[in-house]
N, C-alpha and C positions, 0 to 999 in steps of 0.2 A: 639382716633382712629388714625393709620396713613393708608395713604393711600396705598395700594397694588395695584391697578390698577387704571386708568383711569375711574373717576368718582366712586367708589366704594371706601370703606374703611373697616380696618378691625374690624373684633369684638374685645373686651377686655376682659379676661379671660375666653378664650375656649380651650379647650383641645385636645389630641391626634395631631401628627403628621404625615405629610405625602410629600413626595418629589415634588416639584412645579417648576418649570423651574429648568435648571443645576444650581447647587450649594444653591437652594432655599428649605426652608423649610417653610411650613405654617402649621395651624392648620388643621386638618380635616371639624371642621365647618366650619372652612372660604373658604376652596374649595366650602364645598356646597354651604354655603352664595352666592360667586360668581359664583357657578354654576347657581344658582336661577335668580339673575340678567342680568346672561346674558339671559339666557332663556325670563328673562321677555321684555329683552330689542329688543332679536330675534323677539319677538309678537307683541312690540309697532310699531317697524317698518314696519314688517309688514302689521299691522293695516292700518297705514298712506298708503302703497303701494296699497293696495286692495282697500282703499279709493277714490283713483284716485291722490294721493300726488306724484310730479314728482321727479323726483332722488335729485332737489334742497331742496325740502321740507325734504328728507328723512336725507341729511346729516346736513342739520338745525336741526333737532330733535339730530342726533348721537352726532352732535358737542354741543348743549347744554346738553347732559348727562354726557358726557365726560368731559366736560371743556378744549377741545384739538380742535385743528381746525381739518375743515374735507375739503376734496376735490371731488369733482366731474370730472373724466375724462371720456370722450366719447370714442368709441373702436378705432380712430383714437389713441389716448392718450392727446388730448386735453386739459387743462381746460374748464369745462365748467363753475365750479362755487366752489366758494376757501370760507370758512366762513370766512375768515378775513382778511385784509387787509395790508396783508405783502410783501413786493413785491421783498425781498430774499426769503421768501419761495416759493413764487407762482414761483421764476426764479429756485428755487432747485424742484420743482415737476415736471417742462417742462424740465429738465433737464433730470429726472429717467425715463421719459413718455416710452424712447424707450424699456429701460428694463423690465416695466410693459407689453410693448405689447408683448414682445416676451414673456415674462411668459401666459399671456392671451390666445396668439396661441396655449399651449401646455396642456392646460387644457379645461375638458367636464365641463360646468356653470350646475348646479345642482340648483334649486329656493330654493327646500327644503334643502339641507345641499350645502348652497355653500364654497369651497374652500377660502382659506384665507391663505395670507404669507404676511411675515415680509421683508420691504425693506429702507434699508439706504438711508437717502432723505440728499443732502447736505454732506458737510464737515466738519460739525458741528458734526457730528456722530447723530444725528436724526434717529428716526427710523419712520417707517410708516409701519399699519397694512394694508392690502389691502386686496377687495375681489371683485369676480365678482358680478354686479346688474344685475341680471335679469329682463328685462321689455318688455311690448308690449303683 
């Protein structure tokens, strides 16, 4: 299997094809595949959240699915809590904080379908998925 996304991998001989990010082609099962996953992974979280699991708890679950560090920012842009211990990344996420907030200002936080976008963390060309948490 290689990997296609972040904790996920792909099937081996499955069929049909379908267009996946620009210039990307995957099979049709493996959309669904990773459609399922995410799905399943939207439910674990929110399991943990409805349990009373606070935002740290929640990006400790993402970051062990993932195998990718997770971050926690407060709506100041904060760190609040980084899953690992790198202290260029942690100075590249306080870095993007202010462009995060200003994307935050301009979007409605929806609990059930929250927004999500992609942002260049660092100079490394890093990317970072972000979304709004809903809590309280």
């Amino acid at each position: 299997m290689q990997p296609t996304a972040p904790g996920f991998g792909e099937p081996e001989g499955r069929g049909g094809l379908v267009q996946g990010l620009p210039g990307e082609v995957m099979p049709l099962d493996q959309r669904a595949l990773l459609h399922e996953r995410a799905q399943e992974l939207q439910l674990s979280l929110m399991d943990l959240a409805l349990g009373g699991a606070g935002p740290d708890k929640i990006i400790e679950r993402l970051a062990e699915v993932t195998g990718l560090p997770a971050a926690w920012l407060d709506e100041g842009g904060e760190v609040r809590h980084l899953t690992v211990t790198d202290g260029a990344l942690l100075a590249d996420v306080e870095e993007g904080a202010d462009a995060l907030r200003r994307w935050g200002g301009t979007i409605a936080a929806v609990g059930a379908d929250p927004p999500v976008r992609e942002f260049t963390v660092g100079r490394n060309g890093l990317a970072s998925l972000v979304t709004i948490m809903v809590t309280g």
